[in-house]
N, C-alpha and C positions, 0 to 999 in steps of 0.2 A: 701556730708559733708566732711569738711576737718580734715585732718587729724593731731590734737594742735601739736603733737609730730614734726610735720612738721615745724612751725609756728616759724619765728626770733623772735616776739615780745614774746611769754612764754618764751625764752631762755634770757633775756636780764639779769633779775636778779642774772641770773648763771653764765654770759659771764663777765660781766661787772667788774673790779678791786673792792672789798670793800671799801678802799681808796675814790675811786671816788663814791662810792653811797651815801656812808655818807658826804663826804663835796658835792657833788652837785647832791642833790634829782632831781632840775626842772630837769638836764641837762638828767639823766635818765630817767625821764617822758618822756620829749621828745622824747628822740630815740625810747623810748617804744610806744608813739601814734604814731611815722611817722609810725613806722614797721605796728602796725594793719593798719593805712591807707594803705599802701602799700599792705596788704594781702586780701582789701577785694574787693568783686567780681566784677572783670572787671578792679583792678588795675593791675598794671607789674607784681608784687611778685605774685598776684594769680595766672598766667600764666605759672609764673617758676616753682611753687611749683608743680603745676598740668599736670605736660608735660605728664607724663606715665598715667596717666588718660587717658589724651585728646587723646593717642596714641591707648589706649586700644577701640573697636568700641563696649564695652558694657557698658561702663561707661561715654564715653565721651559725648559732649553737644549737641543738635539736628544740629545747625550750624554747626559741626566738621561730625556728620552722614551724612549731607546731601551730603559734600565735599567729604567724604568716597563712599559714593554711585556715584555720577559725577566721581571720578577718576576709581571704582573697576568695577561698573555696568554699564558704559555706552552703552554698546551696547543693554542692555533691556529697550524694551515700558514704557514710561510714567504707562501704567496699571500696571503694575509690582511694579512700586514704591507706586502705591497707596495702594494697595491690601496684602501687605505681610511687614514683619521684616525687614526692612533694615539691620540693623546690624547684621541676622543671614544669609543675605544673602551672604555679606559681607564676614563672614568666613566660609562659603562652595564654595563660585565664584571659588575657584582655582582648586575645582572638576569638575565643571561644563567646566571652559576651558580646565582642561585635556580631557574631554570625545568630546571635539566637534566633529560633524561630524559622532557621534556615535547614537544610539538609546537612552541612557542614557540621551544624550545632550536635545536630543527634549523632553522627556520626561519627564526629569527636568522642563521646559518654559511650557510647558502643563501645568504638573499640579500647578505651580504659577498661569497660567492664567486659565484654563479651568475646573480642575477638583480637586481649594483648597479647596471646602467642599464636594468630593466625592470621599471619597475611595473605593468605590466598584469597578469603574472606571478607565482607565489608556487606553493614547494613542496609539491606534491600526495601526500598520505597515503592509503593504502587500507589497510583493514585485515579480513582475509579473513574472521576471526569473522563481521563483519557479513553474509557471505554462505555462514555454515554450517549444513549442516543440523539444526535440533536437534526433539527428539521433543515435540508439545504445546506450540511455543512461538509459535505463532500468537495477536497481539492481537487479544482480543476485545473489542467494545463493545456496551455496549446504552444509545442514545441515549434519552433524556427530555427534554422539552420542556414548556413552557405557552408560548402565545400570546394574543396582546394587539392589538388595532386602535389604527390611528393615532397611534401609540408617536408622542410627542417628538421632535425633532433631534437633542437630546443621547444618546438611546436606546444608539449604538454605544459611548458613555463607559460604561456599564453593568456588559461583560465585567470577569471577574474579583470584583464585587460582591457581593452577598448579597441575597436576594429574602426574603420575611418575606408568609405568608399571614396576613393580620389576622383572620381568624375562625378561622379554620385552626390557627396558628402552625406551621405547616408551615417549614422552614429551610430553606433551598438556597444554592449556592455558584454563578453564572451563568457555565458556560466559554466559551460562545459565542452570536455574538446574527448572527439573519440575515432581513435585510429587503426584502417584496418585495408583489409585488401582486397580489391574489386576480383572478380572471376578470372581477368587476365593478369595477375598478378602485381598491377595499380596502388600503389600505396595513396591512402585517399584521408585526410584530415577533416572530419563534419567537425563544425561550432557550431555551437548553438548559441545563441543570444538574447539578451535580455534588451526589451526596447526602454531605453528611460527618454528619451527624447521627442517630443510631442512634433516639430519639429522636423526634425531630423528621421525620422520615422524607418526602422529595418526594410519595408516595403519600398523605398526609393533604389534600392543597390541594383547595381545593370550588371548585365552578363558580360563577362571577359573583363570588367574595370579591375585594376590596382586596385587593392585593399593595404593598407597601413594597420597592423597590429603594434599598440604601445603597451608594453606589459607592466604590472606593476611595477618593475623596478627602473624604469621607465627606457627600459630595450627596446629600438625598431626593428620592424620586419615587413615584409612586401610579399606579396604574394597574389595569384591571379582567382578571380571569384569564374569560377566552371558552370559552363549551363548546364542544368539539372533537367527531368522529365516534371515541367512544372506543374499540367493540368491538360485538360481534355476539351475541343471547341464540337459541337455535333454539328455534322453535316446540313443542310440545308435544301429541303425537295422543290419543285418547282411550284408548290404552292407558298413558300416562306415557311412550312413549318418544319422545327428539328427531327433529324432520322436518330430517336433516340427507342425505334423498338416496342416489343409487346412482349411480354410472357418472360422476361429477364426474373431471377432470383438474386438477394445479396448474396455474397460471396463468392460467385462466379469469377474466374480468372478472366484479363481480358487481354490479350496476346498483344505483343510487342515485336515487330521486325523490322533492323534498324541492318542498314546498309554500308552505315560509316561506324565509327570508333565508340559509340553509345554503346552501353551495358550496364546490366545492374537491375534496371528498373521493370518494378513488381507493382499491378494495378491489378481491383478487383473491382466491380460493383458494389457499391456502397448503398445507396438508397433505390427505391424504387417508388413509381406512382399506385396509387392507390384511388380504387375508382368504380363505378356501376357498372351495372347492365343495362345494355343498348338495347339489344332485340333477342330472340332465341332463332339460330336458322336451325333450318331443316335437312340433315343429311338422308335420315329415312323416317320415312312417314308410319313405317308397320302397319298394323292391322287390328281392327276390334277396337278403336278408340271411338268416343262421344264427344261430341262438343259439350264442353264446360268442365273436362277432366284437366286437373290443376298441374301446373308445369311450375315446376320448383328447382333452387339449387340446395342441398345440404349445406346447412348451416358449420361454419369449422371452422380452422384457424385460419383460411384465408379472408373470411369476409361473410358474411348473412342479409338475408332478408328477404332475396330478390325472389318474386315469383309471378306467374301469369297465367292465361288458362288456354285448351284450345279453343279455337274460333271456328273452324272450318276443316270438314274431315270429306274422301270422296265415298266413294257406294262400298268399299269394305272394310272404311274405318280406317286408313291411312290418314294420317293428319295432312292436312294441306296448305295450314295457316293459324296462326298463336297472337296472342295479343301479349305483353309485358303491363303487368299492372302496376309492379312497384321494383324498381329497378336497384335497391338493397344497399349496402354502402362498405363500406372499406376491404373490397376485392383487390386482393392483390396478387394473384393467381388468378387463372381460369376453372370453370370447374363441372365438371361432369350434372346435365341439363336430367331432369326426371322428371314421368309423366306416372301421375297419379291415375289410376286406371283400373277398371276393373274385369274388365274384360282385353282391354289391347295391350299389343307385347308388340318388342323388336324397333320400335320408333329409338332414334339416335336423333338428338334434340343437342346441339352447339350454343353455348352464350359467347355473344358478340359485342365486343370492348372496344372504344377508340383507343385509350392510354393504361388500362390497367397492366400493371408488371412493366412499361417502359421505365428507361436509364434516369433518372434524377441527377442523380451524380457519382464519383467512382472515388475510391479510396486508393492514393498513391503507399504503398507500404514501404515501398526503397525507392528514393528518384532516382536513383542510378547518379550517371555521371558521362558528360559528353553527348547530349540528346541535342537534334538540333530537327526543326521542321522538317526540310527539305529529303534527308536519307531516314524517317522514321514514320509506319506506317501502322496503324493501331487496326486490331482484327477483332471484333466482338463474336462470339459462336452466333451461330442461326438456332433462335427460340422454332420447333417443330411443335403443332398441333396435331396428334393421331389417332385413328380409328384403324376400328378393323384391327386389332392387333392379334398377331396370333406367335405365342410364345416369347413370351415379355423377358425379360431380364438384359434389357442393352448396354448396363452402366459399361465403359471398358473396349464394346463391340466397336469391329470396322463394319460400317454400316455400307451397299452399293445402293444405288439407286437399277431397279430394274428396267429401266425406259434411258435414262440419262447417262449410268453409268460413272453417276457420279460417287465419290467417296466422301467418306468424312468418321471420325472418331466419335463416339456417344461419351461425351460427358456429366450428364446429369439426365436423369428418368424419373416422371412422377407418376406412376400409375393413378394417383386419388385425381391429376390434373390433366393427363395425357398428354404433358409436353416434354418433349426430351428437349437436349442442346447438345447442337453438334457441333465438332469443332470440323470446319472442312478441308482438305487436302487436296482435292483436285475436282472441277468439274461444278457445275449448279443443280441440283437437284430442282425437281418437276413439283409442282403441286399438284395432287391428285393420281401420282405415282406411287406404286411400292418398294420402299427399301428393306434390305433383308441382311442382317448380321451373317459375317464370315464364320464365324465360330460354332457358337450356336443353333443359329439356321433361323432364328425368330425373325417374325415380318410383318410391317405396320403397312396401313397406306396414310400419303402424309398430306390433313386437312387444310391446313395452311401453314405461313412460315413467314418469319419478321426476323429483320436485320436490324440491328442499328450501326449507326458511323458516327465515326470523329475520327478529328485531325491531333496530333500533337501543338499544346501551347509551348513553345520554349520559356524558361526562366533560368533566374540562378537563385532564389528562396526556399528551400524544403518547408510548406506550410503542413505540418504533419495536422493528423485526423486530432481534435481533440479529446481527453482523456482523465479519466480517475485517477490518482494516485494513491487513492486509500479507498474505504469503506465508509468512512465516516458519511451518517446522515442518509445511507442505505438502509432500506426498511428493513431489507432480508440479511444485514449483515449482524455480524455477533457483536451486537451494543444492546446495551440494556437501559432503558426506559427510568427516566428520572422520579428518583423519588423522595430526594430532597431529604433523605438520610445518610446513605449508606453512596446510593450514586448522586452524586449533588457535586459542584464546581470545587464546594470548600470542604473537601474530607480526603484524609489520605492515610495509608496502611501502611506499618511497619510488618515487616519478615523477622521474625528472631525468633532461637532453639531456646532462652530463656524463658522462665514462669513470669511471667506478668506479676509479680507480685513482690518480684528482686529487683525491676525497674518502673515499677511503676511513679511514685514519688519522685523520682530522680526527670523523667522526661516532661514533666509539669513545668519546670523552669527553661524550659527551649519550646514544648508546646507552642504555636502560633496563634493569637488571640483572634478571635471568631472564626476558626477551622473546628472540625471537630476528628480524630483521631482514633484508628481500630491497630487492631495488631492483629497478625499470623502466626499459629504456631506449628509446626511439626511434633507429632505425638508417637510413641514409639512406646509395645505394650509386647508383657513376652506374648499374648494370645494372638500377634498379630503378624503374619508370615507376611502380608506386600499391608503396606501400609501408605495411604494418599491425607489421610484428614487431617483437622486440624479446626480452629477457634479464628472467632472471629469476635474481639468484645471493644467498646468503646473505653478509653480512658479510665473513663471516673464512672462510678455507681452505675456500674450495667451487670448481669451477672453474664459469668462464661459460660460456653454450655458443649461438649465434644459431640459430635453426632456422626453414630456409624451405621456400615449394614452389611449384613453377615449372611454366611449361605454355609451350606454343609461341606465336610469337607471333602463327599466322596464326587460331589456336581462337578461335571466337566465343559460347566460353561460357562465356570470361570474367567473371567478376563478383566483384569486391572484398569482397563479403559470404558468400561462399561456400567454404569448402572442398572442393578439388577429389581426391578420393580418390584416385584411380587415375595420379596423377603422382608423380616421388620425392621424400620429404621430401630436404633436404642440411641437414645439420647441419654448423656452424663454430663451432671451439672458443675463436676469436680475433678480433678484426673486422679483424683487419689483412689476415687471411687473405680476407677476402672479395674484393676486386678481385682476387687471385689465384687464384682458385677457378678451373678450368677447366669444372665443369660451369657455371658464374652464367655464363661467357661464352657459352654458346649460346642462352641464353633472352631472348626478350621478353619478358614479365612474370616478374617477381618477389615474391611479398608472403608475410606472417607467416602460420604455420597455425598454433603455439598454443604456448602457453608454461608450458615447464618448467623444471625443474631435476636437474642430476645430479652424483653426487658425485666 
């Protein structure tokens, strides 16, 4: 509607001289009809009058939208103009070319064409980089922490803040905060931190100092840094060297008994030494052996190589003495000694290790919280060497000692290595005694036996074990090997239930220059009761190809997750082709075996 205010011909009576209206009425009639003629629709004056209408793409004529859309939209499909607002398209277009070449871009063209009455929906991107293999590009972390009792409400506002050790001046950046409750029912707040200060360094913070949290909104908070179970110091014998043990396994628990208010805290053995062959002793010599029969260890996962001969036997062929000719390398076990023989039996031949299977170091899993030197006293099991064993199975068993009396729990047994580890409960077991399980009735005699010690280090730093976060750059992980097609940095996959041939034109003008581009589709066939396949075709001038694989339909080993090898793939280079396939019509199932491309 127009706007009368607008309008020459209402103004005429106002404009016009008095004079001249009263001596000549017609002559003002006149100018007053030419004027409405002129203003109405489709004469000159309507044109003038209407310029910023016609400028405006919500008001203006469908003629002037259409010319609007030709000059703003040209680059979008005829379906685009069918299906949607012209004029609101119009004034968002200048988003849509800023974003070209973006996700946003395709996105936008999607759901115009593909998904304008489904918003649950929205176009799915893959991008194969993220699943290529690349050499050393596994994240690593190595988590840092301090903890705090009965943190605040506000405590989780914290993240992203800055912690401030008041004695200390130690600096930290807090990336994440997580809160929960020690065994005595201890409400306990770990941070974690991020070090940016070269400086100022996480590793300065002291136990029991004032910690100052600033949070982003620039909130202070005070709170006390707790000593934690920092780390392990090993004992010390009276020749200077560490009592870190023999015949130790990773992952072995390594007991914790704490006297004062400490709990929580979970230690394993983590590394262990690795090492040769010293000598072979002799526990029994048997009988029928020759000097020069070959004394060896089986070759396995603990270590290889080591072997020697005998030297010296007496008048019935008892060995009496061995030489070690090459002492073999990365034993990390002990391991059951053999005499190659052709005539002698019953010889029990020991290899003897200064440090193979000793404690390297120990892996703290929980520091706990409140650990302090003085009330905390660290128990390692006793590594046992056995012979003579008669009715094996100790994992579990209370083991006595039959001379000492002594007790202790079996918790680890290797029959291939003859060491158990006992955890003890009361008393010292004998070397050269028989212990004999309560349960069972089995009973060893025990060859020898190794401790190791340490003390508790106190701290307040949780330096957690470092760690993977992903797969990436794992030989064995599910990445696929670049090829500079299909897995390469600069290619990426659109998901869409459309024919590649209703969008293809259309995603050429958002397309990103020097990428290269495949699409996904979902295929859906009446022959086909579970259906997974689909297409994988580049952009421009590749042909598409479906490929399936079929089984009968009476097989009952079927399963949707599985490919079935020994059926035929059928490859179809068109979908149209598929209802006419004459192999698809004799099969009950149907489904996708895996997706390529060909040129």
């Amino acid at each position: 509607m127009q706007d009368s205010s607008k309008l020459i011909s209402t103004q005429i009576e106002n404009t016009i001289p008095q004079f001249i209206r009263m001596e000549y009425p017609n002559f003002v009639d006149f100018i007053k009809y030419y004027y409405e003629w002129m203003e109405q629709q489709g004469a000159p004056y309507q044109f003038i009058a209407n310029t910023l209408n016609y400028a405006d793409v919500d008001r203006t004529s469908l003629e002037f939208l259409d010319i609007f859309g030709k000059n703003f939209l040209q680059p979008l499909p005829d379906v685009i103009y069918d299906q949607n607002n012209i004029a609101t398209l119009v004034k968002y277009i200048e988003q849509y070319y800023s974003a070209r070449g973006s996700e946003k871009a395709f996105k936008f063209l999607f759901r115009l064409f593909e998904y304008k009455n489904d918003f649950d929906n929205e176009l799915e991107f893959y991008y194969p980089s993220y699943d290529m293999l690349r050499i050393s590009d596994g994240k690593w972390v190595t988590e840092k922490s301090l903890k705090i009792i009965d943190p605040p409400d506000e405590v989780m506002e914290w993240e992203a803040g800055q912690v401030v050790g008041e004695t200390s001046g130690a600096i930290a950046v807090i990336d994440e905060i997580k809160v929960y409750q020690s065994t005595s029912g201890v409400y306990i707040a770990e941070i974690f931190l991020l070090a940016f200060d070269v400086i100022h360094t996480t590793d300065k913070f002291i136990c029991g100092e004032n910690i100052l949290v600033i949070t982003k909104e620039l909130k202070e908070y005070t709170a006390i840094n707790e000593n934690i179970f920092y780390d392990i110091k090993f004992d010390i014998d009276e020749n200077g060297n560490e009592l870190c043990g023999k015949f130790y396994i990773p992952d072995q628990r390594v007991k914790i008994i704490n006297s004062g208010v400490g709990e929580n805290a979970r230690v394993v053995i983590d590394n262990i030494r690795k090492g040769t062959v010293d000598s072979f002793s002799i526990v029994d010599g048997g009988s029928g052996y020759m000097v020069g029969d070959k004394v060896y260890i089986n070759d396995g996962d603990y270590g290889s190589g080591a072997y020697g001969k005998v030297t010296e036997i007496d008048g019935s062929g008892a060995i009496t003495n061995t030489e070690l000719i090459f002492g073999g390398h990365d034993y990390q076990q002990c391991q059951y000694v053999i005499v190659d023989s052709i005539n002698g039996s019953n010889a029990i031949l020991m290899m003897e290790t200064e440090n193979v299977g000793s404690v390297l170091n120990v892996e703290i899993r929980d520091f706990g919280i409140n650990y302090l030197t003085d009330d905390t006293t660290i128990e390692f099991n006793t590594s046992m060497r056995i012979i003579n064993v008669d009715k094996d199975g100790f994992v579990g068993e209370k083991i006595v000692g039959d001379n000492s009396g002594a007790t202790g729990v079996v918790e680890y047994w290797s029959p291939e290595t003859g060491v158990v580890s006992v955890n003890i409960t009361s008393g010292e077991f004998v070397v050269g005694e028989r212990f004999t399980g309560q349960r069972y009735g089995g009973s060893a005699e025990i060859y020898d036996m190794s401790l190791a010690k340490a003390k508790l280090v106190e701290g307040c730093l949780c330096n957690y074990k470092g760690r993977y976060i992903n797969m990436d750059g794992h030989i064995s992980s599910l990445k696929y090997i670049q090829d500079s097609y299909f897995y390469q940095m600069f290619s990426y996959m659109l998901r869409t239930s459309k024919d590649k041939e209703e969008w293809h034109d259309m995603v050429k003008n958002v397309h990103p220059a020097g990428t290269i581009g495949f699409s996904y589709r979902d295929i859906i066939s009446q022959y086909f009761i579970e259906s997974y396949g689909g297409f994988i075709s580049p952009y421009l001038d590749t042909t598409e190809f479906y490929k399936f694989r079929w089984q009968p339909e009476d097989d009952e080993r079927y399963d949707s997750n599985t490919q079935i090898k020994q059926y035929k793939d059928i490859i179809i280079d068109d979908i149209i082709n598929i209802n006419n396939n004459n192999i698809l019509n004799k099969t009950g199932f149907c489904f996708g075996s895996e997706i390529n491309i060909t040129d």
